[in-house]
C-alpha positions as CSV (number, residue, x, y, z in Angstrom):
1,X,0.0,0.0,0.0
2,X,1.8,3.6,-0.7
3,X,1.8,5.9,1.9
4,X,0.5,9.1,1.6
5,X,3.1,11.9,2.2
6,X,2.3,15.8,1.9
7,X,5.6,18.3,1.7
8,X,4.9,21.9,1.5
9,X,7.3,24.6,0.4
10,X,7.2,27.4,2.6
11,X,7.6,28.1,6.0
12,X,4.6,27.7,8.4
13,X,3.7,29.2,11.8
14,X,1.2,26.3,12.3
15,X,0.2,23.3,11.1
16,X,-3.6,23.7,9.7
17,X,-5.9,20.1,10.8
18,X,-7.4,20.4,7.1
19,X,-3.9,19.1,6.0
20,X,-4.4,16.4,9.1
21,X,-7.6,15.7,6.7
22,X,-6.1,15.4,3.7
23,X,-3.3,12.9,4.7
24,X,-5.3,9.6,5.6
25,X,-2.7,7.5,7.5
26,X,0.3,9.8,5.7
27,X,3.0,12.0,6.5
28,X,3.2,15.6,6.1
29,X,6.7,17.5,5.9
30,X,6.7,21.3,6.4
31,X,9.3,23.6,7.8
32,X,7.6,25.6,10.9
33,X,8.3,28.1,13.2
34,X,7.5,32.1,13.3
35,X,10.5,35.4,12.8
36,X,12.5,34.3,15.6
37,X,13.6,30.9,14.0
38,X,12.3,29.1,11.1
39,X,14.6,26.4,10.7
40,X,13.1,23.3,11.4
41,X,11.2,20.5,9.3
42,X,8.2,19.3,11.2
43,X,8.0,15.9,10.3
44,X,4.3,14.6,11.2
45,X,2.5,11.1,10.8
46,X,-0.7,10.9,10.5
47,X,-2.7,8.2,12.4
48,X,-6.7,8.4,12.4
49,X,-8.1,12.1,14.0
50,X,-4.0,13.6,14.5
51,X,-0.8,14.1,13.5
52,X,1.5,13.4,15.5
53,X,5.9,14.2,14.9
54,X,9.3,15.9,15.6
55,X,11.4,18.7,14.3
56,X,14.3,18.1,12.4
57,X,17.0,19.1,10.1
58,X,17.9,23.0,8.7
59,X,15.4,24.3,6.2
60,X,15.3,28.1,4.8
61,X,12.3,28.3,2.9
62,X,10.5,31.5,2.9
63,X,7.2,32.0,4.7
64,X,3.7,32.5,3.0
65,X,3.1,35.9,1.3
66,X,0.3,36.6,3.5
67,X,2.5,35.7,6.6
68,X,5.9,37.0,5.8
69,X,6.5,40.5,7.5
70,X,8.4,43.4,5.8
71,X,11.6,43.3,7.0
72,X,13.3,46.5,5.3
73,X,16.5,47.7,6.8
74,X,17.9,48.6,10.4
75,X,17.4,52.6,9.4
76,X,13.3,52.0,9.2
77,X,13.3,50.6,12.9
78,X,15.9,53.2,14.3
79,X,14.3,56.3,15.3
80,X,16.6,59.4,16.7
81,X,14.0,60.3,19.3
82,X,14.3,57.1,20.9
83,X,14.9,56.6,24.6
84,X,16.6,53.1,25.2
85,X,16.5,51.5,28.7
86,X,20.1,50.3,29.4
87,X,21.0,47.2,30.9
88,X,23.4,44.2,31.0
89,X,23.0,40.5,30.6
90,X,25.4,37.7,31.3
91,X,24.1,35.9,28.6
92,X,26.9,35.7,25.5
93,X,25.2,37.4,22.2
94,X,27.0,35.5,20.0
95,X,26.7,32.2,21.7
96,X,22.9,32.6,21.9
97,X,23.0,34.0,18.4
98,X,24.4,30.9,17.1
99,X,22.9,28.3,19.0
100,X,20.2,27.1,17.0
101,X,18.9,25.0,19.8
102,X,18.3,28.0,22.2
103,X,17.2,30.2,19.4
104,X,14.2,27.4,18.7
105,X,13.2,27.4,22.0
106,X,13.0,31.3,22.4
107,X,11.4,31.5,19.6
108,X,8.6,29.8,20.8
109,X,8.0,33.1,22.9
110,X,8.9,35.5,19.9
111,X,7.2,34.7,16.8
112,X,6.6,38.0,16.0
113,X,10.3,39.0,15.9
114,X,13.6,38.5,14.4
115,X,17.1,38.7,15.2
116,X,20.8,39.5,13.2
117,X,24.0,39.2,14.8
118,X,25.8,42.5,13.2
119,X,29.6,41.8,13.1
120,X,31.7,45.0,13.8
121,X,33.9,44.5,10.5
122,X,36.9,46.1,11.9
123,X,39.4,43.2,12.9
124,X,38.0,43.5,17.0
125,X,35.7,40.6,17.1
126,X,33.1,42.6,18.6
127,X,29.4,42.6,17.4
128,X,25.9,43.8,18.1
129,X,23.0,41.1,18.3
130,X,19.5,43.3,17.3
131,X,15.9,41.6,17.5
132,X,13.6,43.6,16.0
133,X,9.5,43.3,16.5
134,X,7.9,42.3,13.2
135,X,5.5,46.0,13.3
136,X,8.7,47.9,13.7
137,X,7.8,49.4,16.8
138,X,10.2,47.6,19.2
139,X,14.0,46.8,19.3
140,X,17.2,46.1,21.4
141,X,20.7,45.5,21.0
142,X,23.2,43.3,23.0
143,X,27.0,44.2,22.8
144,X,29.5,41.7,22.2
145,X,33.3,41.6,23.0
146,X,35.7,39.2,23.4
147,X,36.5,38.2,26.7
148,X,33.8,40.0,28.4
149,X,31.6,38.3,31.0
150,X,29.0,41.0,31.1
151,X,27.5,42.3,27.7
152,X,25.5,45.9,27.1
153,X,22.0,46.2,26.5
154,X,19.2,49.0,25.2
155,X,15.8,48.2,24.3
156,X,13.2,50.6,22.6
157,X,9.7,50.8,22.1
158,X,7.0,49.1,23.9
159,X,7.8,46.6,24.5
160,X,11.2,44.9,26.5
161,X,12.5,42.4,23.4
162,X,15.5,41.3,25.3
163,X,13.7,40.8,28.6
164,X,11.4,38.9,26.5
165,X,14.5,36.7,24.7
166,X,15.9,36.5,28.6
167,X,12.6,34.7,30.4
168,X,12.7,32.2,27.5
169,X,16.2,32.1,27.8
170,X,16.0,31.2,31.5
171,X,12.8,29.0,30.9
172,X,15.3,26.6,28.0
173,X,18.0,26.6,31.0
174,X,15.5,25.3,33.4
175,X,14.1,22.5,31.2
176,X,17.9,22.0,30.8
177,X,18.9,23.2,27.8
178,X,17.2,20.4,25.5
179,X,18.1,19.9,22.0
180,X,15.5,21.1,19.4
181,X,14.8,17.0,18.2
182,X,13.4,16.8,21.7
183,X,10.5,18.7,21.1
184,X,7.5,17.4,19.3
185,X,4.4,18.6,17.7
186,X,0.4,17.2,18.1
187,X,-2.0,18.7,15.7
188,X,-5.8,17.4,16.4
189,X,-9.0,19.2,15.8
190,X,-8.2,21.5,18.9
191,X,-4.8,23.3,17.2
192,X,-1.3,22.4,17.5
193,X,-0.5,21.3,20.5
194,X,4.2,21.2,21.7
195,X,5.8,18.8,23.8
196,X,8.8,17.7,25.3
197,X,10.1,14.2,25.2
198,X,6.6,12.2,24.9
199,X,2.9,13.6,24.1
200,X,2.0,13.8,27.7
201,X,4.5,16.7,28.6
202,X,3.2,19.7,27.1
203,X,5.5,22.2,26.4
204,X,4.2,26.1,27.1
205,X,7.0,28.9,26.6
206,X,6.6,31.8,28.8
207,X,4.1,34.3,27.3
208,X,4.9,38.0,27.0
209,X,4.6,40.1,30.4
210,X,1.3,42.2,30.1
211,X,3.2,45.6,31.2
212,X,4.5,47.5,28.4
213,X,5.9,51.5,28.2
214,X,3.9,53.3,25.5
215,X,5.6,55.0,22.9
């Protein structure tokens, strides 16, 4: 008997039950995940009223028209009349940046932004790690340089991005520091549904604190 196997060619935020319905005892293979991280293949099976898989390997595919935000350039999010809130952070910059495992997991908490390590191009090793809210509103910026133990930070806007990337950072650290491949994904007719390990830990990242300094 062949097996029914659906693979879809953009990134997806979620996995729609329609395509639960249309894959009778298949497979479906998409890459998912929001701004903060996209690259990850859900790999689903589908076995009578749910789907039911892991995330693997290192897709780039872009996301759906209707779903992709307009990034644009740096210049569009900076605004001169901008008052930052200063801070530090023992977290690395570059070592989160390039972690792909942490930056799944706090992605989970920031779908709706995006971050680029910005190296400083003149022969120092330092760099500046920006996430940047998907409506422009909202930024922050994390120092880097070598040998430092304690890193510069400014946020912007309404909301706190880095004390945002920070609680899922800590929340990652907690579970202790899983790898990506441990987290799975249910999809019934209730949603999609994340997990840790096996289907009867749900996995819930930190949501985002309610108080937030109006422009």
């Amino acid at each position: 008997m062949t097996r029914l196997s659906d693979a879809v060619a953009c990134t997806v935020p979620e996995i729609p039950y329609a395509w639960v319905e249309q894959t009778p005892g298949g497979r479906i293979v998409a890459p998912w995940g929001g701004s903060f991280f996209s690259h990850s293949y859900t790999v689903l099976d589908v076995a009578g009223e749910r789907a039911v898989g892991r995330f693997t390997g290192w897709p780039a595919f872009m996301r759906t028209r209707t779903g992709r935000p307009h990034r644009g350039y740096l210049s569009d999010f900076y605004r001169q009349d901008d008052t930052g809130t200063p801070g530090r952070t023992r977290i690395c910059p570059r070592t989160f940046a390039e972690d792909p495992d942490a930056l799944f997991f706090v992605g989970l908490s920031l779908p709706d932004a995006w971050h680029l390590l910005a190296e400083a191009g003149d022969g120092s090793g330092e760099a500046t790690l920006w996430i940047l809210s998907d409506d422009r509103a909202s930024w922050a910026t994390v120092e880097y340089a070598p040998d430092s133990t304690e890193f510069e930070v400014d946020q912007f806007g309404p909301r706190r991005l880095w004390d945002e990337a920070d609680t899922a950072h800590q929340w990652w650290s907690r579970l202790g520091r899983p790898g990506r491949d441990r987290a799975g994904l249910t999809v019934d007719r209730d949603g999609q549904h994340l997990w840790l390990d096996d289907l009867d830990n749900g996995l819930t990242a930190p949501s985002r604190p309610r108080a937030e300094r109006p422009l």
